[in-house]
N, C-alpha and C positions, 0 to 999 in steps of 0.2 A: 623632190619636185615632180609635176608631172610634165616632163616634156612635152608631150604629143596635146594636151591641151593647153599650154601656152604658147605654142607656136601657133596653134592654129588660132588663138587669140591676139595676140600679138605680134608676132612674125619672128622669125629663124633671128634676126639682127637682135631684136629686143632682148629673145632667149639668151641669147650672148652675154649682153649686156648685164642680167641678171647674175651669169655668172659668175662675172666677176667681181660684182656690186657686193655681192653675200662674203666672196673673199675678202674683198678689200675693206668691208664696213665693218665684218665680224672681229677685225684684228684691231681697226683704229677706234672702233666704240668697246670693243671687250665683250663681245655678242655672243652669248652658247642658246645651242636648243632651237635650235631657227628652223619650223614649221612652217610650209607652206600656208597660207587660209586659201579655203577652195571657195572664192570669190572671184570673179573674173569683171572689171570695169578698168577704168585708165589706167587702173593701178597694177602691181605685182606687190601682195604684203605676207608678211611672216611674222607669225608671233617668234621671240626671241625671249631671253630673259640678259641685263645689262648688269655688268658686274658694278655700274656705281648707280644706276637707276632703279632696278627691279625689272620687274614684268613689263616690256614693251612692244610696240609692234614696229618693224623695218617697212617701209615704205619707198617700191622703186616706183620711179609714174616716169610715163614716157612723154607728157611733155612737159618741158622744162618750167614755160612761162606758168602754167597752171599749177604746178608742185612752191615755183616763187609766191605766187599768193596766195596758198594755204600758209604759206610758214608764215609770211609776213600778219597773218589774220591770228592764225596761233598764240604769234609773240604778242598783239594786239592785245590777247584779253587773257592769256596768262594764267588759264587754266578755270577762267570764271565763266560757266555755261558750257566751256569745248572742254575736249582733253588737252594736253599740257606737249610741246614740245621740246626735245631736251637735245638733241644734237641735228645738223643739217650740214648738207652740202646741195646747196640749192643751183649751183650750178652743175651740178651732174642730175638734178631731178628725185635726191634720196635725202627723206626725212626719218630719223626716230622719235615715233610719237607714244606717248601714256597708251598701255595699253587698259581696257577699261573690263574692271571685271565685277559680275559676272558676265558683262558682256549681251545679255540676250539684246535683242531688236525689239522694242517695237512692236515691229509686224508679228511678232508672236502674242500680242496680246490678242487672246480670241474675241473679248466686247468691241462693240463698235466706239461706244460710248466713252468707253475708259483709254480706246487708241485717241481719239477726237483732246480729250481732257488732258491727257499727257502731252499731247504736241502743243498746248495751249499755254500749258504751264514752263516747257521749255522755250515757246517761243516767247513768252514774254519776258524771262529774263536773259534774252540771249545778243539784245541788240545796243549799242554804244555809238558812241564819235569816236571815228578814223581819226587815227596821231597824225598819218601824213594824205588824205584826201587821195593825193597825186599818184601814187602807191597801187588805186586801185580803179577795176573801169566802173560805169554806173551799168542800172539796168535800166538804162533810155538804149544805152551803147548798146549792149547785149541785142536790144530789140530793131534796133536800126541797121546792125549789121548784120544779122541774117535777111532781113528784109530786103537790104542791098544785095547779100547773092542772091536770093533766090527770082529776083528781078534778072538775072539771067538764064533761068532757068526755064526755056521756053515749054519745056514737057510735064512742065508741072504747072500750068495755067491756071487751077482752079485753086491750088493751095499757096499761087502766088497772090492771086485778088483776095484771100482770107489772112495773107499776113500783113499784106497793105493797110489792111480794115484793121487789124489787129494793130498797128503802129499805130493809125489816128486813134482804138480806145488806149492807148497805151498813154500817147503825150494827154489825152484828156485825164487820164487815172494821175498823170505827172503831176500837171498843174493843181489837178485838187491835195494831192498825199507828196506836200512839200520836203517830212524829212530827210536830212541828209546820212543817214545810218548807215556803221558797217553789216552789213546781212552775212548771213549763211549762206543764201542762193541754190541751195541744195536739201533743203529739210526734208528729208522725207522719212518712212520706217525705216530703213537700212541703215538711216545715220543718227537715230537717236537711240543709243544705248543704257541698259539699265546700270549704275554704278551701284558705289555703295551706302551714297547718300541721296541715290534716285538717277532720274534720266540725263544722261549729258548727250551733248551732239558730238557727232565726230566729221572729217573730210568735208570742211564746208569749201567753199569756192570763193567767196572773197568778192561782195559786190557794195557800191554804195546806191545807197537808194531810202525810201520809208518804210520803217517794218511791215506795212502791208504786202508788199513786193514779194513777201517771204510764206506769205500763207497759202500760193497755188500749188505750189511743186507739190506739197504735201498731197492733196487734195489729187491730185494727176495720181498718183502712187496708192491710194487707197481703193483695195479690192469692191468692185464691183460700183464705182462711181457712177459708170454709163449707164446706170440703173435711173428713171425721173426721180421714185418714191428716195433711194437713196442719197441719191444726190441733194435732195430738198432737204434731208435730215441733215444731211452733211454741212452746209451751207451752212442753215439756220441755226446747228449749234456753235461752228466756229462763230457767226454774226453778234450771239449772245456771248460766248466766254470773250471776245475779245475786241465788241463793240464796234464792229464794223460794218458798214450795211452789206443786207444779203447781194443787194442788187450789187454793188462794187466786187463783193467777193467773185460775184460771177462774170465781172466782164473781165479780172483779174485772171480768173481761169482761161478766160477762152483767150487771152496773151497769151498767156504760158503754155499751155496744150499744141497751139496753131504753131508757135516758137519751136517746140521739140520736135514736132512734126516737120520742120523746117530742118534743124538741127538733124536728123534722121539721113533728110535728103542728102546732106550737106557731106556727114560722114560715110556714104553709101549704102546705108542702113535701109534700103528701098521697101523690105517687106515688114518693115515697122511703123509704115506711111499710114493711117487710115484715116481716109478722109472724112469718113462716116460720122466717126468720133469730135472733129474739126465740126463738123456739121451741127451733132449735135450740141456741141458747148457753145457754138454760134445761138441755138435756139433756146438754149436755156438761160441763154442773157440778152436774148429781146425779148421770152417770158417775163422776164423780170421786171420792165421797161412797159409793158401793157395796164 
């Protein structure tokens, strides 16, 4: 493992914790070969190989409640669209999930055209009805409670008037895009892997909502967005493969954009703030609206 970048990603206490995670998990799953992945987000993961599974990956995440509703979304759909989870202890925050191979991303795909077509085709067969509703929060919640902090956030003035604005297009996108779907909440390149029967998703987050809900994250994550030219190709093909209006697709954006940029604040993350960006997804969905 590499100490000195997990600590500084996570903290001296977390490092710990992994320690003894990889002890304790490797004996009661039967785990050999447990390689770091040099990926650093919530998580701590390890490809491992399982003597009654195969090829998997160890999953430590640091916070509990969010490691509880991947699993619960996992067991949801059972290997249909996600990868497959085969053992947990969800109240220590550590999942073993399918590891998917060959694994590439996504984001390795160099066409624009062919990233756009692949996230279209995963995301339409990826959304279903939640077993237990109650199990999971909505994306009204999601939008209403960063809204809520950041309504105390008196140094952040102007990106608190754009998440305000962002909650009224948000209940307006609610009441038009009724379904009540389990989503991904997280689509983006990083989490759509190649398998060996094509793209599955991996590490979704677990929300309910209308599959529409689930087409911005994507959209946020593809290189050179803040481009007008690209951004309008952008739009306009997901609009066509997946029947949605362009105009909606964009005020969907500028939720989800104004949200992270919230979300940023929220985790400390100050010099990932840019408002500029907030700005321009503000203006590219009252273009749309002219």
């Amino acid at each position: 493992m590499d100490r000195e970048k997990i600590i500084a990603h996570f903290g001296a206490v977390f490092y710990e914790k992994i320690l003894i995670d990889k002890e304790i998990y490797s004996k009661q799953w039967q785990l050999t070969n447990l390689e770091q992945i040099n990926y650093y987000s919530v998580n701590c993961l390890f490809t491992c190989i399982s003597a009654k599974h195969g090829a998997c990956i160890l999953k430590i995440g640091k916070h509990i409640d969010t490691v509880k509703t991947e699993y619960q979304m996992l067991k949801d759909f059972d290997g249909n669209g996600l990868c497959k989870v085969y053992e947990a202890d969800t109240d220590n925050g550590v999942l073993l999930i399918e590891r998917i191979i060959p694994g590439t991303q996504l984001r390795d795909e160099p066409d624009l055209d062919s990233r756009l077509n692949e996230f279209c085709r995963v995301y339409m067969k990826l959304h279903k009805p939640p077993a237990d509703m109650t199990k999971y929060p909505t994306y009204m919640d999601w939008v209403s409670n960063i809204t809520t902090y950041m309504q105390t956030r008196s140094d952040y003035q102007i990106l608190c008037e754009k998440m305000l604005k962002a909650r009224e297009v948000c209940r307006s996108m609610w009441e038009k895009y009724t379904g009540k779907m389990l989503l991904h909440g997280d689509l983006h390149h990083d989490n759509i892997l190649m398998g060996k029967d094509g793209y599955l998703a991996i590490d979704p987050k677990g929300v309910i909502g209308d599959p529409v809900f689930d087409i911005s994250r994507f959209i946020l994550n593809e290189r050179d967005w803040n481009k007008a030219s690209n951004f309008a190709h952008i739009i306009t093909s997901i609009s066509n493969n997946l029947n949605v209006l362009e105009q909606d697709i964009r005020a969907l954006f500028y939720i989800e954009l104004t949200m992270a940029a919230c979300w940023s604040v929220e985790d400390g993350d100050y010099q990932d703030v840019h408002i500029d960006e907030v700005l321009f997804a503000e203006h590219m969905m009252k273009q749309s609206l002219i």
